[in-house]
N, C-alpha and C positions, 0 to 999 in steps of 0.2 A: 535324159532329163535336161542336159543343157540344150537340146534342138525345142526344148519345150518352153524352158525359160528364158530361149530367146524370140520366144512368139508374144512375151507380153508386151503388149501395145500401150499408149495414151501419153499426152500430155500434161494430163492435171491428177490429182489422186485419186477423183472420183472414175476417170479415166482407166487408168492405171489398176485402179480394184477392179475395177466390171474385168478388165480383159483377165485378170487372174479366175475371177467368178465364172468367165465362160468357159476358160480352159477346166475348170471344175467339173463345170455341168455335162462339159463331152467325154468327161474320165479320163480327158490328157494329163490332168492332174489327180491325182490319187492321195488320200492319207499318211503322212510320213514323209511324204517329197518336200526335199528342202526348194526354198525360193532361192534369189541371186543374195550374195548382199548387198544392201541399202546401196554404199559408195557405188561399187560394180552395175547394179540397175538402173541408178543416175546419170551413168557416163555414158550407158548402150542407150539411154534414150535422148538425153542432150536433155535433161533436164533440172532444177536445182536438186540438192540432196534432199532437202528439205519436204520436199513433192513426194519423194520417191517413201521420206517417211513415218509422211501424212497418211500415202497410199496404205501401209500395212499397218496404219493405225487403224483404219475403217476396216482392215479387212480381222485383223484381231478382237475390235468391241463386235465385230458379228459373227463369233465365232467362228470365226472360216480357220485363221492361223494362228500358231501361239510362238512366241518368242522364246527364243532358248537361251540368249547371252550371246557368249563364244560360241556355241552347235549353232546360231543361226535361225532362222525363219521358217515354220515350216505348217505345211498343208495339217489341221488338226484333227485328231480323231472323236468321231460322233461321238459325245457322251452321252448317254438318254437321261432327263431327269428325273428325279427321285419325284414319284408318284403320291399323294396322299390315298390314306386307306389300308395298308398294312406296314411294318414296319421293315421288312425284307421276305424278299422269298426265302421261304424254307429249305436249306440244301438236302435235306432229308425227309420226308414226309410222314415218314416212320415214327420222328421222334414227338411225343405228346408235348408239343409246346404250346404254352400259353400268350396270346399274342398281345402285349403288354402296350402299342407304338402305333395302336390303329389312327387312332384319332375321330374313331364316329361314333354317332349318339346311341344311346343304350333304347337299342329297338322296343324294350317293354313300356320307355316312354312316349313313343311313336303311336299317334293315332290310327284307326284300322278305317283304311278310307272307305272299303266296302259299303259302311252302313250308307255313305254320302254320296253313290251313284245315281240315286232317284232325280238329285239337283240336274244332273246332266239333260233331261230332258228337256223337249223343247226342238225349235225350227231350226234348220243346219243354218250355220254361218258362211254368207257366201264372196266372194273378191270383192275387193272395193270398200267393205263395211271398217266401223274404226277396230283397230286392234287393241282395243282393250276394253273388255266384257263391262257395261255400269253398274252393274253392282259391284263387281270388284275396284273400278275404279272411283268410288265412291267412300269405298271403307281406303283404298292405299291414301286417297289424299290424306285423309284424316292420321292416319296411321304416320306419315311424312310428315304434314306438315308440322304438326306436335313438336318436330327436332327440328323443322325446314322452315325459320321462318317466311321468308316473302310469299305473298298473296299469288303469285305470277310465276309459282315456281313449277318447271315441266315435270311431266310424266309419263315414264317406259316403260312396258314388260320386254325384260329379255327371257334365255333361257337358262338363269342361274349369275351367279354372283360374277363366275370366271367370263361369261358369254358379257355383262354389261361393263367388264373391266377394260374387255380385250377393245371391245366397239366404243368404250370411249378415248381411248388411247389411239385407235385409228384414225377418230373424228380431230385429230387434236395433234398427232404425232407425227413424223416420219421417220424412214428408217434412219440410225445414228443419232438422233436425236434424244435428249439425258430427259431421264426420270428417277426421281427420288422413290428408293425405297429402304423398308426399315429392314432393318441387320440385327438379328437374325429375322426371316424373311417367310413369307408364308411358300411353300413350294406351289402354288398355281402363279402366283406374278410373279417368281422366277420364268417361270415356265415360257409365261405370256411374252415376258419382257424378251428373252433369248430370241424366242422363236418369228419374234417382229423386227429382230435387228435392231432393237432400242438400246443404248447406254444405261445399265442401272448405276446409281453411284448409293451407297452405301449412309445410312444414318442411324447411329448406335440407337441402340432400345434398351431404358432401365425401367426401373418398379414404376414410373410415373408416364410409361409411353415413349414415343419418339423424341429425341433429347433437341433441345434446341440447338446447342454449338453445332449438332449434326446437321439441322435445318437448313441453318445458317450459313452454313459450309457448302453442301448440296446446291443452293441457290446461287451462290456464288461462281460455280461451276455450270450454269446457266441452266439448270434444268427447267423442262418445259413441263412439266406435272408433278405429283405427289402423291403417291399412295398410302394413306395413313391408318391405321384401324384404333377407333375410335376407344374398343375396350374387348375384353379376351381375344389379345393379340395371339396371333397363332407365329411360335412353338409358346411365345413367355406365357402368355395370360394377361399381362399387363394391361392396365388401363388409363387412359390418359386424368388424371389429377384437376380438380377447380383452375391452379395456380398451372399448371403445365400449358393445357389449352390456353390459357389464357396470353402465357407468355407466347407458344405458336402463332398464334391469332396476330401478335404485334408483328412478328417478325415478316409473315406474308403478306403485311398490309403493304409493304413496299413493293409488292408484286403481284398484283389484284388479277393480271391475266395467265399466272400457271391456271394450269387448272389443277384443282385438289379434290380426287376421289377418297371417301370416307368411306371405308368398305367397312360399317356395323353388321356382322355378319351372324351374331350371336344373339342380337334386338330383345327380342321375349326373352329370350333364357334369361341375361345376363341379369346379376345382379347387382353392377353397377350403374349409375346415372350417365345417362349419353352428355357426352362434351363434345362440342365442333371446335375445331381449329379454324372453320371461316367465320372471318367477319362478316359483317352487315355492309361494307364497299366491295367485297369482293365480286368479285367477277363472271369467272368462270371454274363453277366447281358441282360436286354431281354425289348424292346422298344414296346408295345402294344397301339394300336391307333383302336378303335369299331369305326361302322359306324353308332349307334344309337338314338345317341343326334342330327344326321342333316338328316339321309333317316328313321328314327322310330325305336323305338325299336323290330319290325317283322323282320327288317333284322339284324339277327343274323350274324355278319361277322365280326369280327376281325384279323388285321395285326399283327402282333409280328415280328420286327426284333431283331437280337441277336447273340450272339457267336458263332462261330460254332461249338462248342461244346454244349452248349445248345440247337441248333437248329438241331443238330443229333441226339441227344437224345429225343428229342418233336415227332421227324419225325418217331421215333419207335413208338408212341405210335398213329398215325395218318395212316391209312391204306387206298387204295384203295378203294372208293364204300361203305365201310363202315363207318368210324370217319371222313372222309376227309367232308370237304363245298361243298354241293349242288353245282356242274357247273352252274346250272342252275341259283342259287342264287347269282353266282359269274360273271356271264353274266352282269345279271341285276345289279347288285352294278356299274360294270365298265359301263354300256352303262348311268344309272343315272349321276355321277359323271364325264365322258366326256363332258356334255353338257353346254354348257358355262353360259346357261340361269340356271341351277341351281348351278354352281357355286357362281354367284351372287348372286342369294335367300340364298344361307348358309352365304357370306359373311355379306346380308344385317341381314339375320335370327340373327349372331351374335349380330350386334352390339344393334338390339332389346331388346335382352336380356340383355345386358349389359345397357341400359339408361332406361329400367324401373326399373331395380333394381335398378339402382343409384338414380330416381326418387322416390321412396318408400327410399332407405334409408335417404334422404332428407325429407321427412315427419315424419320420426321417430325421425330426428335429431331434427327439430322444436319441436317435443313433449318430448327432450328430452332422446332421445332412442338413443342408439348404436346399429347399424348393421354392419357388417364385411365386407371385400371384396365383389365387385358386379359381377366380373366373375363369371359364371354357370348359372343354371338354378333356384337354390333359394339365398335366406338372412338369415345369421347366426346371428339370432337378441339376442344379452344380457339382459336379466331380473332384474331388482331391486324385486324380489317377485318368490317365486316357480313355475318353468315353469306349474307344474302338476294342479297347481289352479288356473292360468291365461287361460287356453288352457277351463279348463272346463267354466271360465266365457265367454272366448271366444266363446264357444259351445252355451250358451246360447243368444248370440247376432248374433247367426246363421253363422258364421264361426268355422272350421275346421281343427284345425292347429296338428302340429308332435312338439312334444318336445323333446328337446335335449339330453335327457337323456339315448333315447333307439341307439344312436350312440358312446357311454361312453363304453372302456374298464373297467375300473378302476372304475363308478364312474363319473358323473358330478363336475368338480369343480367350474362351477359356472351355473345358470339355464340358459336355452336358447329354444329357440322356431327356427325352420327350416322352416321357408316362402315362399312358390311358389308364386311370385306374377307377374308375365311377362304378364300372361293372363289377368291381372285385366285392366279397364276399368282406368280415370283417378278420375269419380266420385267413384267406387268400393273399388279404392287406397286410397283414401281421408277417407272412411267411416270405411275399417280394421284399417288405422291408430288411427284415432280417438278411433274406438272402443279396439283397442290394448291396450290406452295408458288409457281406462277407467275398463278395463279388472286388469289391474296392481293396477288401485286406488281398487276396489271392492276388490281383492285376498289379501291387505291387512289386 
């Protein structure tokens, strides 16, 4: 190890990190291997301390190293991140659990796109033609522009909500560079943010959305974007308030060139009014609306309206026949969403979702229990008792729930359990609550 840590080379931090990164990438460096320390690194390269720890500050926000204190600096081990879609794997497969922590839409509200492959017909699409179908792009402006005021505002097909987050952050980002996101945090822009070597910094979320002091702070700390959701924030529910937006709105007007992604991801369902946090000066900012939560998460299709300036720069990175949304995908999106009978099902679909979460968080209230906003697809339920002991006694009354913890930047600051329950039954709801609220008595 020390013939290893005296191979790390450079002058400057950014220096300094690459040559730890290479030794990485050749397996000279492994998992667990401590670095030199700071002062000792400084001296074998003749350069200020300070350099030396800049260097293991870059290489820390990109997850390469983590700091120990007194144990020192050391190579960190892959964590993989928590997935959406089930709550955990089952250690046992045996046991009949009910999987409470999914977080996706209740398939009987899900249209059968079968009847709508006849739309697909028609002359193949060949390089070169525009990538996005005019029928479809005819209903998205409408659809955008509704929340998107300017006349001049661009238009994208990606392949999903995560596919126009990730490509706008590219267009806009580089690596180390700070992006604001909300705390507790949706697990895909974790995911995003990690895996681009971005800086996320942390901005509390209550009952009215992403908190201003948090904004305010973020900004301050130079962040160069903002991922906001506009309403059924994913774990809370929350949705941003007249008064909340409003005050956002003030606070980014002294900074017209973040760019701020509004990831409304829940559009039809939801049953709150869409609020933006941009103003009318702003700058650079990008409106993204997935068709996932109401025709399935297989159809991969997300809108992104936005500036034209960010929406020329997307459009480089989106080519003919290659990067561009399946025609064929984007057929069928429009011939689904033209028909007025599944209009209705999404309208009716929403308010489903919305009155049995209200209904469950009313059984929690009798027992007791606080749950958060009922917009989305689950309940951001509060714990008097550690999520991670309640969830395992839950396990054993054969429910299956996700804990709050694995949606924390920072850190959980208070325990919480994330609840699918729309699909549950009214006896099924009656029996998690109860056993929830006997899950809390045991975990003490």
């Amino acid at each position: 190890m020390d013939d290893v840590a005296g191979r790390i080379e450079g002058r400057t931090a950014a220096e300094i990190a690459g040559s730890v990164r290479t030794l990485l990438e050749r397996g000279d460096l492994r998992a667990g291997d401590a670095l030199p320390p700071v002062r000792a690194l400084a001296e074998r390269l003749g350069v200020n301390r300070n350099t030396a720890v800049a260097a293991y500050g870059l290489l820390s926000r990109s997850g390469l190293v983590v700091a120990g204190g007194r144990a020192g600096t050391r190579i960190a081990h892959p964590e993989p991140v928590a997935q959406e879609g089930f709550a955990r794997p089952i250690p046992d497969p045996t046991l009949p659990l009910r999987d409470v922590g999914a977080g996706n839409p209740d398939p009987a509200w899900i249209p059968d796109p079968t009847r709508y492959l006849g739309a697909l017909a028609g002359r193949p699409v060949l390089y070169g033609e525009p990538v996005i179908d005019p029928d479809l792009e005819t209903d998205a402006r409408a659809w955008m522009r509704a929340d998107a005021a300017p006349a001049d505002l661009g238009l994208t097909l990606t392949s999903g909500a995560v596919d126009a987050v990730e490509r706008l952050l590219a267009q806009a980002l580089t690596r180390d560079d700070a992006i604001a996101l909300e705390d507790p945090c949706w697990l895909a822009n974790i995911h995003t943010v990690r895996l681009a070597g971005y800086r996320a910094v942390p901005v509390p979320v209550d009952d009215e959305g992403m908190t201003v002091d948090g904004l305010r702070g973020a900004l301050a700390q130079g962040v160069r974007a903002v991922i906001c959701t506009p309403r059924a924030q994913n774990p809370t529910g929350s949705g941003l308030s007249e008064r909340r937006a409003a005050e956002l709105r003030t606070v980014l007007a002294d900074h017209p060139y973040v760019l701020v992604i509004e990831d409304d991801h829940f559009s039809l369902l939801s049953q709150q009014p869409f609020r933006s946090i941009v103003g009318p000066d702003h700058r650079r900012w990008a409106l993204v609306r997935s068709v996932s939560k109401f025709l399935g998460p297989d159809m991969c299709l997300a809108v992104t309206a936005s500036d034209p300036h960010t929406a020329e720069r997307l459009a480089l990175r989106l080519s003919s026949g290659t990067t561009w949304v399946s025609h064929l995908l984007q057929r069928l999106t429009h011939a689904i969403l033209a028909d007025p009978e599944v209009q209705e099902l999404i309208a009716r679909a929403g308010a489903h979702y919305a009155a049995r979460n209200a209904a469950f968080s009313a059984l929690l209230a009798a027992r007791g229990l606080a749950a958060g906003a009922t917009d989305g697809l689950s309940l951001w339920v509060r714990l008097p008792a550690p999520a991670a002991a309640v969830a395992e006694e839950l396990k054993r009354r054969g429910w299956l729930a996700r804990t709050g913890d694995e949606f924390y930047l920072d850190g959980p600051a208070d325990p919480h359990l994330r609840l699918t329950v729309h699909d549950l039954t009214d006896a099924e709801a009656t029996a998690l609550a109860d056993d929830l609220a006997a899950a809390i008595t045991a975990s003490h």
